[in-house]
N, C-alpha and C positions, 0 to 999 in steps of 0.2 A: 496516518496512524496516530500523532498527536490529538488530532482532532475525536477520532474516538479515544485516546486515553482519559481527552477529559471529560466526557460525557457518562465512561464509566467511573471517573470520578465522581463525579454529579449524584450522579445513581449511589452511589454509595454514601456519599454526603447527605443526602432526599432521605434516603431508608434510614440512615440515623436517629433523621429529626420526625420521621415517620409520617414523611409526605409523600403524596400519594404523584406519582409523574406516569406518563406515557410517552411510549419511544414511535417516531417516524423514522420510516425504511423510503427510500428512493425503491422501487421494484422495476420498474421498468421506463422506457423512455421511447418518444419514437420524436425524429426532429431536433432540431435546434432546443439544448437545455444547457443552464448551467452548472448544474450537477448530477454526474452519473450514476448509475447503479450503485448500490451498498451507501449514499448517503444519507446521514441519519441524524436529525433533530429529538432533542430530551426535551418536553416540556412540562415542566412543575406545576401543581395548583394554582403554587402561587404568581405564575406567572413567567415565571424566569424562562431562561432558554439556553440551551445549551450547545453546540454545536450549528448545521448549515443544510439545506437543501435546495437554496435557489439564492440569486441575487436580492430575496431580501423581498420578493414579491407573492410568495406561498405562505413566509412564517406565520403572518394574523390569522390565513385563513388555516393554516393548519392547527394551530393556539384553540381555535372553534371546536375544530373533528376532536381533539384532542379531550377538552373539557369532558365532552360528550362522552368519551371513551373510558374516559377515568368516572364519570359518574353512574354508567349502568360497567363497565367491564367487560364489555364484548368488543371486538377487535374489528375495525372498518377499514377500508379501503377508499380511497380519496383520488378520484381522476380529476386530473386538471389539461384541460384543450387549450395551450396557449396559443395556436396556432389558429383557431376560431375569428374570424373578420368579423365580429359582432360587437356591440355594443357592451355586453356583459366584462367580457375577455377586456376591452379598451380599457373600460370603466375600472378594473383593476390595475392598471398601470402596469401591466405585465412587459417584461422587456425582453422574453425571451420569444423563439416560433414553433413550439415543439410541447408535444403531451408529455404528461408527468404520470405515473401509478402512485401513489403513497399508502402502504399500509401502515396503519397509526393503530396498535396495541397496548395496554397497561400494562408497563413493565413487571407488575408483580406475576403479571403470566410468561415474560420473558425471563425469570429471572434464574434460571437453571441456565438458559443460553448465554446470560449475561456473565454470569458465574464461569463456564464454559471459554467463551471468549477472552476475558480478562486470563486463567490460566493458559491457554492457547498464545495469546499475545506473551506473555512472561516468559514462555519456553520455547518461544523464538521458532514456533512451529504453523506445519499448513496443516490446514481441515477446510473442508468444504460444507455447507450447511445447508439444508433443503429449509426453505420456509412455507407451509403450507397457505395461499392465500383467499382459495376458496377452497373450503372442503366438504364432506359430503357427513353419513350419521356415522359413520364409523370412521372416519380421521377428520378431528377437528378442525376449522379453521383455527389457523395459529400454530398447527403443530409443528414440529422440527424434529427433521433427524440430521446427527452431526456426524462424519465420515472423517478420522483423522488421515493424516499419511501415513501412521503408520501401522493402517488396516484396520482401525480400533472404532466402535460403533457408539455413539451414546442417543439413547433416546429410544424409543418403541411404539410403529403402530400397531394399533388394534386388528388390523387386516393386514395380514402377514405376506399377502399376497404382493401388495402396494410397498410393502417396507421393501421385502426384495426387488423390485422395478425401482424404487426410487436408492437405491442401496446402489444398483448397477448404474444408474443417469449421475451418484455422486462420485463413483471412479471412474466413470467418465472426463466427466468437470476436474477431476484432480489431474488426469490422465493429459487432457487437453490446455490447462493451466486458463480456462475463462469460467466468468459466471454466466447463468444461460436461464429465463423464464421457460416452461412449457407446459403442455398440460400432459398427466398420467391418467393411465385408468385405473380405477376400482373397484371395487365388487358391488357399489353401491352407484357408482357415478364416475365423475369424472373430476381430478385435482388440479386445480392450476396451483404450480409450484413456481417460487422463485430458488434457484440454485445460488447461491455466492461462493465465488473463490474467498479464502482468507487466505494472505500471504503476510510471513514476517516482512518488516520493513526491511529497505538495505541496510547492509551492512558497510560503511565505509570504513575502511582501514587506511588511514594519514602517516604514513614513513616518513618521519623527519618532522618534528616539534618547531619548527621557525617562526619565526615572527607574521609569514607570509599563511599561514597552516592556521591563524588564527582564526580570520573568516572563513575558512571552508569551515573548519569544524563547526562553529559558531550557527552558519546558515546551514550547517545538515541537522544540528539537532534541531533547529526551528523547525524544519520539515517533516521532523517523528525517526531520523535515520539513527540505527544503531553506528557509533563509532567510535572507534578504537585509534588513539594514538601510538604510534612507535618510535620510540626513541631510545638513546643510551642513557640519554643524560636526565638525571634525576629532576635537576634544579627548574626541567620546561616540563615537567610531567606533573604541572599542579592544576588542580581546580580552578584554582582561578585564572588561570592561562587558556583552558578547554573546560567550560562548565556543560556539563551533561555529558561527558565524555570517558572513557574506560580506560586504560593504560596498559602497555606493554614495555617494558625496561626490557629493553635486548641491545646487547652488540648489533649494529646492522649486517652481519656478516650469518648471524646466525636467526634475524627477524624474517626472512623470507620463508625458512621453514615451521618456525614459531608463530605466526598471525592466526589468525582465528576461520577459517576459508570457509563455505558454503555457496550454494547453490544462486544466494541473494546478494553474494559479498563483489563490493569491488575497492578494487586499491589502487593508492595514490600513490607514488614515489617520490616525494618532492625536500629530499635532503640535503640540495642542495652542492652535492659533494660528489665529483663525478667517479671516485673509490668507492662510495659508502652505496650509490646507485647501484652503480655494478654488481658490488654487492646484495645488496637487497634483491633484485632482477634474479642472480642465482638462485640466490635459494628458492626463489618461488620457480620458476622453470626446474627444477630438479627436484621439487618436492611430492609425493605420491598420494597425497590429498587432494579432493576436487579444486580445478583451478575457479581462478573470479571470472565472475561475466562480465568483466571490465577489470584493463590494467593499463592506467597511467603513467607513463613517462614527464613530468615535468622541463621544461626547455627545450632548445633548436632540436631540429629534426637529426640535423648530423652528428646532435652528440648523442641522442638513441641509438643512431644506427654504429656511430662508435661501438659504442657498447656493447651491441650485438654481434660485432667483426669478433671483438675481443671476446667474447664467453662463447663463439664458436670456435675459434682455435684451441679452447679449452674442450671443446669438443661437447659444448653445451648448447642447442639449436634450438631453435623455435619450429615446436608442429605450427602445421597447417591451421590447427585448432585454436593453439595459443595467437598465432597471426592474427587473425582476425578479432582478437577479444585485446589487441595490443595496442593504445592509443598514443601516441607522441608524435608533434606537439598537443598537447592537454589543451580541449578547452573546443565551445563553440567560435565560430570566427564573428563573434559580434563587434572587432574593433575593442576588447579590452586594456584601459588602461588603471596599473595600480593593484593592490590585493585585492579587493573588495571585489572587483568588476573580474578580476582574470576567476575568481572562486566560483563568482557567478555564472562563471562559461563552463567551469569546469562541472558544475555540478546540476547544470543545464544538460550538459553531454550525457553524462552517465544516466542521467534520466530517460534521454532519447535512448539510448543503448537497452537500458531496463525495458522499457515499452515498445522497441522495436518501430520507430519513427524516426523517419529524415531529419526532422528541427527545421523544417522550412517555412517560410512564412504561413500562415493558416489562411490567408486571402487567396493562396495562390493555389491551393490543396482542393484537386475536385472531389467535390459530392459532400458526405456528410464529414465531418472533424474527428467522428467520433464511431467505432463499428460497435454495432447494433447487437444488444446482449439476444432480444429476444427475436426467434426464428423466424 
C-alpha cells in the first residue's frame, strides 16, 4: 500500500506541473513472476518512474508502450512471455519464467479511478474494481466500474445489461475476498475484465510503547500498515519515538476495550508487565466489537497460558474462535535474536496469518508460489 501511496503521489505531483504520465496495471500472470496482480508502474514524460512491476526487467520496455500511450491516448495491453526459450526473451535478460499482462493507460483517462482510490485508501475501506481490458463498441476499452462494501456503485455502462453481470461478478470478488480476470458477455461481444480486490492495509495495534515496540512500529509503517500505539504513558507517545504512527493514551486496564478493531486489525501485547498484559487480554476477550485476525502475546508460552488460567477463574474464557486467532509465543521461529530480528518474526507472522500461508521455506512448497488470479 505505500507503494501505491506514492504513485498517487506522483500523479498528483505530474498533474501539477501538467505532465502528461501513464499508469501500468500487472492484469494477469501465468508462471513464475515477480510481481502479482494489481502491480502498478507511473511513468512520466519525462521519464521518471514511479513505483514496480518486475525485478527491473519490464520497466525500459514498459517506458516504450507507455510513451506510445501518452502520445495518441489510447490504452494498450502489453504481453510479455518470459517463459519463451528464444532468443528474444534471453536477449532481454529477463530473470523471471512466467507471462506478464500489462495494461498501460493515460492516466488522464484514469483519473476518476485514481480520484476514487486515493479516497478509498483514506477511509480505510474495500471496493472492488472491474477494469475493462478489451472491450467491445459499447463498453470501452479502459472502462471501470467501482463496487464499494458498502453496496455503493460508482461509474456506468452504456449496456446496462453488462453493468448488471459485471455488478454481480464484483460482489462476487468482495464476497470471496480475491481478484480474479474473466471474460463477460455483451450485447455487442465479448469483455475481458480484470476484477481487483482493494483492501485496507493492516491495522496493527502496539500495547505497550517500550523501547523493544520501536522496530515493530518502525518496520510496519515501512510496509504501508496502519498503526496505533497503546499506552498510559504520555512521555513514549511521541513522534519521534513511532514516526508514522497514531496514538492511544489509555490506562491498560481499559485499552483492550478502547483500540481501534476491524476486520484487517491485528494486536500485539507486548507491555512488558505481566498485570498490565492481563489486563489488556481482558478487555479485548470481553469486548463486543469484531475481534483481530491476529492476537499476540509477547513472551514464554507459560506466562500466556498463566494468564489465561487467571481470566478464567474470572470466568473470562477464550472461544474456539478467539483460539485460533491467539499467538504466544509471538513470532516466526527464524532463531531471532535482539529487537530488530524478534519484530522481524513477529511481523513475518502476522503476514502469514493475513495471507493464510504456512511461512515455510518456498523451495520446499510444491507447484506454483503463488494461486492463480485468472481461471
Amino acid at each position: 500500500m505505500k507503494e501505491l501511496r506514492d504513485i498517487l503521489d506522483a500523479v498528483d505531483a505530474g498533474t501539477a506541473r501538467g505532465e502528461q504520465m501513464a499508469l501500468a496495471t500487472i492484469i494477469s500472470v501465468r508462471g513464475s513472476t515477480y510481481r502479482r496482480e494489481g502491480a502498478r508502474l507511473l511513468v512520466a514524460r519525462s521519464g521518471a518512474m514511479v513505483g514496480n512491476i518486475s525485478g527491473g526487467c519490464l520497466e525500459g520496455d514498459i517506458a516504450v508502450v507507455a510513451d506510445q500511450v501518452m502520445t495518441d491516448g489510447t490504452p494498450r495491453l502489453a504481453t510479455y512471455d518470459l517463459s519463451a526459450d528464444d532468443d528474444v526473451v534471453w536477449g532481454l535478460g529477463l530473470g523471471c519464467n512466467g507471462a506478464v499482462d500489462v495494461f498501460v493507460e493515460p492516466v488522464e483517462a484514469a483519473s476518476d479511478f485514481l480520484r476514487m482510490l486515493r479516497h478509498t485508501m483514506d477511509e480505510d475501506a474495500t471496493a472492488a474494481v472491474a477494469l475493462v481490458v478489451a472491450g467491445t463498441a459499447g463498453v470501452p476499452t479502459g472502462s471501470r466500474l467501482v463496487r464499494h462494501g458498502d453496496g455503493r456503485t460508482e461509474g456506468e455502462l452504456r449496456d446496462h445489461d453488462a453493468g448488471d453481470r459485471l455488478t454481480r461478478a464484483l460482489d462476487a470478488a468482495l464476497g470471496e475476498g480475491v481478484s480474479v480476470r474473466r471474460s463477460l458477455p455483451a450485447g455487442d461481444g465479448t469483455l475481458d475484465i480484470f476484477i481487483e480486490l482493494l483492501r485496507p492495509p493492516i491495522r496493527l495495534v502496539v500495547c505497550g510503547a517500550g523501547h523493544d515496540a520501536i522496530p515493530v512500529v518502525a518496520q510496519a509503517t515501512a510496509l504501508g500498515w496502519r498503526v496505533v500505539v497503546a499506552d498510559k504513558r504520555d512521555a513514549f507517545l511521541t513522534e519521534d519515538r513511532f514516526p508514522g504512527a497514531t496514538f492511544l493514551k489509555s490506562a491498560f486496564a481499559e485499552a483492550g476495550k478502547q483500540i481501534p478493531v476491524d476486520g484487517r486489525t491485528a494486536v500485539l501485547v507486548m507491555t512488558h508487565n505481566y498485570l498490565n498484559d492481563r489486563d489488556v487480554l481482558r478487555g479485548l476477550l470481553t469486548r463486543s466489537a469484531p475481534l483481530p485476525f491476529y492476537l499476540g502475546m509477547l513472551g514464554p508460552r507459560l506466562r500466556t497460558e498463566k494468564i489465561l488460567k487467571e481470566l478464567a477463574t474470572d470466568g473470562v474464557t477464550l472461544s474456539a474462535e478467539v483460539e485460533v486467532r491467539l499467538y504466544g509465543p509471538v513470532g516466526l521461529d527464524l532463531g531471532s535474536e535482539g529487537p530488530q530480528e524478534i519484530a522481524l518474526a513477529a511481523l513475518a507472522e502476522i503476514l502469514a496469518v493475513d495471507r493464510a500461508r504456512p511461512a515455510g521455506f518456498l523451495r520446499d512448497r510444491p507447484g506454483s508460489i503463488h494461486a492463480p488470479v485468472s481461471p
